[in-house]
MARVO-132831 format. One record per residue: x, y, z of N, C-alpha, C in turn. Coordinates in pm, whole numbers, plus 50000, padded with zeros to 5 digits. Example, Ala and Ser with C-alpha at 12.3 -4.5 7.8 and 13.67 -1.06 7.14 Angstrom:
513194943150780512304955050780513204967050780512854977550708513674989450714512905000350787
# end
This chain:
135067212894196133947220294139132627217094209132577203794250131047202694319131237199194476132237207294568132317212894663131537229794699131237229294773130697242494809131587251394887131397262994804132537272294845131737283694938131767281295065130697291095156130817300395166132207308095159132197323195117132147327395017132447320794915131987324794751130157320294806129587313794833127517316394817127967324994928128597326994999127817344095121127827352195004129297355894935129577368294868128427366794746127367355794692126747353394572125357360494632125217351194759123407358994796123447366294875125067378994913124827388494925124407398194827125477399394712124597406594605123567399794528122917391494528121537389394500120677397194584121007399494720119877401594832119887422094764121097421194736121947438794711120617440294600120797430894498120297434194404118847440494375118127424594497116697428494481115937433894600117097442794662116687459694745116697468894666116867467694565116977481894484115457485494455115237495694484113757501294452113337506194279114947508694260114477511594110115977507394057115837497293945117177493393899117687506193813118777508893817119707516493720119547513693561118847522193490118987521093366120227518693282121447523393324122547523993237122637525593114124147522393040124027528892916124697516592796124987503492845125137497092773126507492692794127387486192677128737484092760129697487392607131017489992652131817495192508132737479792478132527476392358133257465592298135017464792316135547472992323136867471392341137167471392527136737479992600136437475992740136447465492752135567461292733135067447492769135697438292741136817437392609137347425192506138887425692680139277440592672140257437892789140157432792896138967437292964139037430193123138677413593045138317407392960138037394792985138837384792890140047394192877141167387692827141827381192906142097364892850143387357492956142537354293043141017354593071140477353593230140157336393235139937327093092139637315493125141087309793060141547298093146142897291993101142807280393175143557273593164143547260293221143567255593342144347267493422144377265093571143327274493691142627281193609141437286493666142107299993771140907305793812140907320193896140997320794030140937328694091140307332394233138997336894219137517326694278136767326894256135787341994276136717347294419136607363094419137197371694270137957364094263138507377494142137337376394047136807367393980136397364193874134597371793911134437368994024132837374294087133297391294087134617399494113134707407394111134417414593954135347407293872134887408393713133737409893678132757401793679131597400593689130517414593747131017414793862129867428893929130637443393860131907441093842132467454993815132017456093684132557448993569132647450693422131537445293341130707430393383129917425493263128847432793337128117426993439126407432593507126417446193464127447456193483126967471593452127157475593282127197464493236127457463893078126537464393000125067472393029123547463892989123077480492958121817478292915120767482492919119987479593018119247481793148118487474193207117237473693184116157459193189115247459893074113877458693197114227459393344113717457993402113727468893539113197479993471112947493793519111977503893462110977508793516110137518093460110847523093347112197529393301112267537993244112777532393101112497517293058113137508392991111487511492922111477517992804110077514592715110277511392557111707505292510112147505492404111617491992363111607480092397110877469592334109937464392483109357452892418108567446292545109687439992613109937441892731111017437792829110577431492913111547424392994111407415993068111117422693228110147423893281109947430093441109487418093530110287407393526109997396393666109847405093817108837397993883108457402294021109457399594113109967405294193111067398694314110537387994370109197382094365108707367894431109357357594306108977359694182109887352094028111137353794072111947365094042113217357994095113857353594191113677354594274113937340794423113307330994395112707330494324111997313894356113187309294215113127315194107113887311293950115377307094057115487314294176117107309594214117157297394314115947294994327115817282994395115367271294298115227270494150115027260894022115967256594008117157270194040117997265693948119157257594122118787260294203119437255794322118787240594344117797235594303117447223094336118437214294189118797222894071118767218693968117227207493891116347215893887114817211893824115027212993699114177203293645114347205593492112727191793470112317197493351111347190993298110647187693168111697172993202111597167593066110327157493088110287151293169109097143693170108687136993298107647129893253106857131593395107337116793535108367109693450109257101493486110417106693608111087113293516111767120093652111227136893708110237142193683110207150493709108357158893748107987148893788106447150493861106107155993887106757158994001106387178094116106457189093993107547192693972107897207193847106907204793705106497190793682105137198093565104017194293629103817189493703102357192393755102327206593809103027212793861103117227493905103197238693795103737233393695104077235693532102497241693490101937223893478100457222893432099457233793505099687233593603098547243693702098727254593626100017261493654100407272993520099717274793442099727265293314099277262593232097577267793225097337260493344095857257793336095417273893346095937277993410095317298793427095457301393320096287298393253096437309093104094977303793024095497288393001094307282792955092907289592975092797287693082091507294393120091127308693111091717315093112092097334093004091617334992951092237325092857091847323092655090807318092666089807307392765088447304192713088987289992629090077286092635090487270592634089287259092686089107244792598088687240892659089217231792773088417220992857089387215392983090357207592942090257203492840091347193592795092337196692716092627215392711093897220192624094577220892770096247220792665097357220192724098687222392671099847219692681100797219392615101937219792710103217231892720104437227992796104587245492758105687249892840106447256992861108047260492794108157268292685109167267092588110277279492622111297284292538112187293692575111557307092506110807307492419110367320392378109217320192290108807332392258107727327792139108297327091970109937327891996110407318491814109687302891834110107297891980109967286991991108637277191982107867284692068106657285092043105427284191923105997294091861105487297991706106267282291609107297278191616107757272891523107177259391582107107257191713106327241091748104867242291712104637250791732103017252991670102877250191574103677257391449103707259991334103767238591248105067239791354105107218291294103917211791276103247213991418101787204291432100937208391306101087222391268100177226891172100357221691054101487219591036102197216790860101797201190862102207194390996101807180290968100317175290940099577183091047097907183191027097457184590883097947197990851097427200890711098077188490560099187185790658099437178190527099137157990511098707160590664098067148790630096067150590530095797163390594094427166590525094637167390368095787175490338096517172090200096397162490151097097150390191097457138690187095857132990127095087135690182093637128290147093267131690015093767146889956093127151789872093997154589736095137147689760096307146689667095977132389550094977125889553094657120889432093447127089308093077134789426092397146689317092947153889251094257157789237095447164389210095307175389235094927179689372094957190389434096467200089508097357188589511098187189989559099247194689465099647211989457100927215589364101917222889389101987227889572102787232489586103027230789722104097239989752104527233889918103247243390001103227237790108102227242590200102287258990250101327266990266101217274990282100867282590437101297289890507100467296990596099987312090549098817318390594098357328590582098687337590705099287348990676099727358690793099717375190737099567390390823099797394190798101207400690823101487411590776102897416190776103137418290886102187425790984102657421891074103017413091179102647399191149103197390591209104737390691222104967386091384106567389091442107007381091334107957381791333109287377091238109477364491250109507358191387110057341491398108487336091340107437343891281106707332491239107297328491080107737340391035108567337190897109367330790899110487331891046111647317891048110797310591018110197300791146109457296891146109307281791008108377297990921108087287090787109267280690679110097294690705111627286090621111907275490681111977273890793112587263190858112087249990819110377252290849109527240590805109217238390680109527241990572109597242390452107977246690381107537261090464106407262890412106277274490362105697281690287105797289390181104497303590270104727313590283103467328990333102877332890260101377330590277100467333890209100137350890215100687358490193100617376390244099507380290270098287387090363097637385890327097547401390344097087411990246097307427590259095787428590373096567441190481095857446090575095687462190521094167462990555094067483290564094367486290686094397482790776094537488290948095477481591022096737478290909097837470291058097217462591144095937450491106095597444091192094957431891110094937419591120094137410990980092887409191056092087408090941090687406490953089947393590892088917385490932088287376390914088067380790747087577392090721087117394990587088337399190473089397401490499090647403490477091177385390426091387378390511091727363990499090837356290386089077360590426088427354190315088947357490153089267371090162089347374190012090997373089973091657370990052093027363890015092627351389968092377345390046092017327489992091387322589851090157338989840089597332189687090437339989632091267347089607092257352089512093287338589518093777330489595094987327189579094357311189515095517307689375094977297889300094997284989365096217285689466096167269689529095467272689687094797276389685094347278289838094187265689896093817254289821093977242289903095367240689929096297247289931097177242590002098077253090109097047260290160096937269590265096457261790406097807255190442097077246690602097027254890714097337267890685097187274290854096497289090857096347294590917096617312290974097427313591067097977322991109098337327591238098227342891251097357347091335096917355191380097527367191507097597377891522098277385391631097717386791716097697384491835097087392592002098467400692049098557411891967099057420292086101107424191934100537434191831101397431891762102557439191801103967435691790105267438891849104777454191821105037455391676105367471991655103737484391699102867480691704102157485391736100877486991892101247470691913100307466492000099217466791964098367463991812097167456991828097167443591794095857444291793095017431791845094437427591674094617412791635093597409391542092077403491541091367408291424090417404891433090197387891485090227385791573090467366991647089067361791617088247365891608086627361591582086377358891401086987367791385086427369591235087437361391138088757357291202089747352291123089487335491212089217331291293088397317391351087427313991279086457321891215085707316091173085817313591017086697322090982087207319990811088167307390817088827304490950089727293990930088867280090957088027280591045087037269291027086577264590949085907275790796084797275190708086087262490634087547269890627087857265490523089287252490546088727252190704089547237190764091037238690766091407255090818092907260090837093207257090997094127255691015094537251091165094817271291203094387268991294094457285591377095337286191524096017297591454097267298191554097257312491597097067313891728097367327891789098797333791845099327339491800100837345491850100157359291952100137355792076099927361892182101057363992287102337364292227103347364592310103097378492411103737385292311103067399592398102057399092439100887402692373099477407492400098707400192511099127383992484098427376992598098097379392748099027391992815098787391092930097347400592925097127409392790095777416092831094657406892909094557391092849093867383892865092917386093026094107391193096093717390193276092937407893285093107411293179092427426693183091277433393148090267432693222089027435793221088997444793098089527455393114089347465993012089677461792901090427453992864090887449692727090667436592640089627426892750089887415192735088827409392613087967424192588087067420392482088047419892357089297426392311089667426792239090207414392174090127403992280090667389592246089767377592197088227383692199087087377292146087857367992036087717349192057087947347791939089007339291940090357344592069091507337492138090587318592195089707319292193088947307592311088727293492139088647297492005088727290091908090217287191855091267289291905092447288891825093237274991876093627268191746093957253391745095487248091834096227265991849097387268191896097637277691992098227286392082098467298892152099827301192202100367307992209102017313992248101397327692312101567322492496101747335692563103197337792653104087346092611105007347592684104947353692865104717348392953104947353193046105797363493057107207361093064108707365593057108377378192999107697383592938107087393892855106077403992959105057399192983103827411993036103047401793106103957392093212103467384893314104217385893446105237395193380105707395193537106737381393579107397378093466108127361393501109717364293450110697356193488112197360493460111997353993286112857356393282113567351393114113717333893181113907323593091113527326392967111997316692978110427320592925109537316392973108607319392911108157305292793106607311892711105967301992701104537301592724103917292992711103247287792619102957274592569102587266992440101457258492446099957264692435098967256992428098527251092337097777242292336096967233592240095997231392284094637232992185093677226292218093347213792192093967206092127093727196592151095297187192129095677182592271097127180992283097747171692206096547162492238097097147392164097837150091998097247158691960097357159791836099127170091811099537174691899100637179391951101527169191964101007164192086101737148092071102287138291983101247136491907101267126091794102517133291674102687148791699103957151291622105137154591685105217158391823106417158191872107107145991983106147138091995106807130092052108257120091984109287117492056110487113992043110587102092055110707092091960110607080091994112427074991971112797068292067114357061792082114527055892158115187043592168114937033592291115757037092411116717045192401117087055892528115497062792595114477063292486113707069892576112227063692601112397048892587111727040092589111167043192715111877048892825111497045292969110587058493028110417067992930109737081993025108137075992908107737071492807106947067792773106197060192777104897060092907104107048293008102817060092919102767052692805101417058492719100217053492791100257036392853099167031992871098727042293007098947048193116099207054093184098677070993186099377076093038098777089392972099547096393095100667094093125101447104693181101647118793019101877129093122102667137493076104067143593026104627141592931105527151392902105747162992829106387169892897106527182092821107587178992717108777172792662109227172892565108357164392446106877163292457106417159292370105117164592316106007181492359105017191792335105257202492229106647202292219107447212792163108527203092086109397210692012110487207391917111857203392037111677202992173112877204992258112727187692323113707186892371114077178792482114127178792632115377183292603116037183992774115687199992794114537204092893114097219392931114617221593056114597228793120114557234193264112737234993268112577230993397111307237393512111427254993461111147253793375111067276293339109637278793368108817274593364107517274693365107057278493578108077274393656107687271093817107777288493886108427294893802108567308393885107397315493877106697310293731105517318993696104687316393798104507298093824103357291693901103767297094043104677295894085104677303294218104707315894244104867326894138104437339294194102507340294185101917334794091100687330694088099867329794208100627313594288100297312194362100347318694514101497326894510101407339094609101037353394604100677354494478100407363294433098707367994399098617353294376096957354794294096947362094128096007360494079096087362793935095367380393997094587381094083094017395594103095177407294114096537402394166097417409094146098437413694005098427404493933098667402593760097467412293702096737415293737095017415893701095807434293688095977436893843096317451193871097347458393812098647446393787099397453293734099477459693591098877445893528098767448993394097507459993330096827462793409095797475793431096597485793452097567481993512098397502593577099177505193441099617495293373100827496293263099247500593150098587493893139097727498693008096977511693046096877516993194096227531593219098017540593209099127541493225100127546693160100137550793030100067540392918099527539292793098607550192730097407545292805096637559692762096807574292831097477575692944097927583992968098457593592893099577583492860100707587992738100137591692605099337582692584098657588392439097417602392474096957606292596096397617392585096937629492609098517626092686099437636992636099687649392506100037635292449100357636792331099427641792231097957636992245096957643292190096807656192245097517661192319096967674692358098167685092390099337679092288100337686992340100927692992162101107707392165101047714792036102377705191966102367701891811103347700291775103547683791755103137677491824102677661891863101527658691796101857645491732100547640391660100417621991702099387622391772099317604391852098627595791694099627586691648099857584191524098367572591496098077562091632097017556691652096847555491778095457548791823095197551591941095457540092010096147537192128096777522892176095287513892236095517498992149094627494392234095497487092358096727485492353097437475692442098397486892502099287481292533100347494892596101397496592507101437498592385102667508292294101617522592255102637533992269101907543692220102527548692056101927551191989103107559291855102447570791807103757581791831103287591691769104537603391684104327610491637105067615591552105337630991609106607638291597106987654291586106987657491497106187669191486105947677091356107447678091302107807678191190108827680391105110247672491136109657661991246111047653391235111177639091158112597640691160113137629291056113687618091142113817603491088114757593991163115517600791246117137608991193117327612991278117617618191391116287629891404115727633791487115457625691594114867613091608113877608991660115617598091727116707591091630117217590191687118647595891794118507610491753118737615091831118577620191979116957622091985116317621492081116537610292191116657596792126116777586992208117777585792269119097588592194119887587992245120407599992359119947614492340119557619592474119247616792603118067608092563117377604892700118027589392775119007585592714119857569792718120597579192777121797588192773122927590992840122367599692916120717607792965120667615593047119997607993164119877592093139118977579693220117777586293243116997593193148115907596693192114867581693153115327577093035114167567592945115317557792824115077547092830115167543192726114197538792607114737544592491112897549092373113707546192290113387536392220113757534192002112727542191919112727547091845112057551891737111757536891639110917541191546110177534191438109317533691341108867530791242108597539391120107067528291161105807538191113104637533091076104147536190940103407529690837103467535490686104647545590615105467534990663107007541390601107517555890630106917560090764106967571290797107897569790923109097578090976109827576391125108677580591214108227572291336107957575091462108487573491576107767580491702108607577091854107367568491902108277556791960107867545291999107547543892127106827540992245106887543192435106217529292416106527519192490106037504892521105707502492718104637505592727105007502892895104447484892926105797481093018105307468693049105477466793172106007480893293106447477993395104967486393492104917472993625103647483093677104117492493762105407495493776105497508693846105657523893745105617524393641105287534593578104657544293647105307556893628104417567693695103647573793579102747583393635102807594093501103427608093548103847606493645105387617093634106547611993558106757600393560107667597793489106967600093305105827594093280105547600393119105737614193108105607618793201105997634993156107147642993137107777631593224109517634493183109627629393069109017621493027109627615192854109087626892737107857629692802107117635592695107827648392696108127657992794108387669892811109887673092678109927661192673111707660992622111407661992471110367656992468109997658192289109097668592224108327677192319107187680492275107617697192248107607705392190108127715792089107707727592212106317725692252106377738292382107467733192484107897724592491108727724092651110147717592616110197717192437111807713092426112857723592502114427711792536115047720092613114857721692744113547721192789113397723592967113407709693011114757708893079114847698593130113837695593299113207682293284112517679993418111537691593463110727692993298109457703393309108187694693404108137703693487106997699093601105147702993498104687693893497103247692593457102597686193574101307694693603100307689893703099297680693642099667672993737098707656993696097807652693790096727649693811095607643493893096047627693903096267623194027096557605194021095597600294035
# end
């Protein structure tokens, strides 16, 4: 097994090289469960394969088994669009075998980590001394955040528990739309959601205040967490106005910027994050709307130590990566994890060959798509643009259609590879959903999506509309 098999790596980084010539990956259509259960029957057993046969398996039956999530025509959730500079380098992480657990064995990959780090940091308006590590997603993210918070608050608890202030389990304040793993999240940590009702699918500084004096134990409300960039809609929360309600009233502030964070690099949008530069926590997924492979999100703190002081791992196995007097770095004493991979190095090196002015451009072409798409739609009979995008999801509704309608539609445009599109309900109503996260988006291609839905041009397949670029 740890012989090198030289015509099995020709036949490996030939189709890698196959792969990333393709100018536009194949959308496909997914893979059928009983297919699949056959070819990969009997294939693992005790005495092993022909390493060709098994690579043959592989390119014929599982790879074309997908959705591909990394193609213009993929707008069904926020997907993954790594740069071809990210993945060659992600195949050279995993070819050195890098990994970064700490700064003992692994120096080069988080100081290169940290640099990372440090751009995002600096986005958000971080000060010089925030930091943190590089995690597998923003569940992960959100829920290491979420620890430091429960412990903070409950040591502030802790002070105020002979006043008999203390009567129930700890609380965070969120609105509904906060992603979902912040609710894992609190089950996990044994903390209880403070709801806080929104008028505009977005929470507000003045929204949070008047949750808090309604709710009887508000002293035992240790957090917020706040949205930059919400899954189902793509906005933005009030970050200014909910910072300063969490200050007044000594809540630890947490930004879930998985998505939204890459606006940060976007002139046009970046006022919307007013507010990101006070938050005690941050989760920006690269892997998301940075242009980085799976799996890759980043976990700031402003003030680390205090990160530290709850995730660090103390065991005399690991007596030896901990040279405190020293103030080395580790990243497993940033997050709830251990043993990581270097996930964080593909980002820093497309960065660094790349420049952030290029991140800058892309994520500008995907949010001018966006509005593209939404002035379509505003101007096409029959179509109603449901709100107006501040980030890149558009939503809007067909006159007189139902679920579905809408999932019928999708599934049209899935077996005709024009688009892949989910539908989704806003105020309990079905809508059609468009998410752009890829910067090659055309707006010929929005017009192929749109043409397919819109009541003057249903039926005409690959209706030509004149567009100014």
């Amino acid at each position: 097994m740890h012989q090198l098999d030289r015509k099995l790596a020709r036949l490996v980084f030939d189709e890698c090289r196959r792969q990333l010539s393709l100018d536009e990956v194949p959308l496909k259509t997914g893979g059928d469960r009983d297919r699949l259960a056959e070819r990969l029957a009997g294939l693992i057993g005790p005495s092993g394969n022909d390493p060709e046969a098994v690579l043959s398996v592989f390119l014929r039956d599982i790879a074309p088994a997908i959705i591909a999530c990394d193609t213009p025509r993929f707008m069904a959730f926020v997907s993954c669009v790594p740069s071809k500079t990210s993945i060659l380098f992600d195949m050279l992480v995993s070819c050195f075998t890098l990994h970064g657990i700490s700064w003992l064995e692994a120096a080069g990959p988080v100081a290169a980590e940290n640099q990372a780090l440090r751009v995002l940091a600096d986005a958000a308006g971080l000060p010089a001394g925030a930091g943190g590590c590089f995690v597998s997603g923003g569940s992960s993210g959100n829920l290491s955040a979420l620890l430091v918070a429960r412990d903070t608050g409950l040591s502030r608890r802790g002070a105020q528990g002979a006043q008999g202030t203390q009567r129930t389990r700890p609380k965070v304040a969120l609105a509904a739309e906060a992603h979902i793993s912040v609710s894992k999240a609190l089950h996990l940590l044994g903390m209880e959601p403070l709801l806080v009702p929104t008028a505009g699918h977005r929470l507000t500084g003045r929204e949070l205040q008047a949750a808090l004096a309604r709710e009887p134990h508000a002293g035992d409300v240790v957090a917020v967490v706040a949205t930059a960039g919400t899954t189902n809609g793509g906005l933005v929360d009030d970050l200014a106005g909910v910072a300063e309600v969490a200050r007044r009233h000594g809540l630890w502030f947490h930004v879930d910027a998985a998505y939204g964070g890459a606006g940060l690099f976007a002139p046009t949008v970046r006022g919307l994050f007013d507010g990101i530069e006070q938050a005690d926590s941050v989760v920006i997924d690269p892997h998301k709307w940075l242009f980085s492979p799976f799996d890759c999100a980043a976990l700031l703190y402003r003030d680390p130590p205090m990160a530290n002081a709850v995730h660090t791992q103390r065991a005399s196995y690991l007596d030896a990566i901990h040279d405190d007097a020293n103030g080395v770095w580790n990243p497993s004493d940033y997050a709830h994890h251990l043993t990581r991979r270097a996930r964080g190095l593909p980002l820093w090196f497309g960065l660094a060959v790349h420049g952030t002015d290029a991140y800058r451009d892309g994520i500008e072409n995907t949010l001018t798509m966006a509005r593209y798409a939404a002035d379509r739609v505003a101007g096409a009979e029959g179509l109603t643009l449901v709100c107006e995008p501040e980030l890149s999801v558009v939503l809007f509704q067909r006159d007189g259609w139902g679920m579905d309608d809408y999932e019928n539609w999708s599934a049209r445009l899935l077996a005709d590879q024009v688009a892949f599109v989910l539908p989704t309900s806003w105020d309990g109503e079905p809508v059609a959903r468009l998410c752009f996260v890829h910067p090659d988006t055309t707006k010929q291609l929005v017009d192929e999506v749109i043409s397919t839905i819109a009541p003057a041009l249903d039926g005409v397949s690959g209706a030509h509309v004149l567009i100014d670029d």
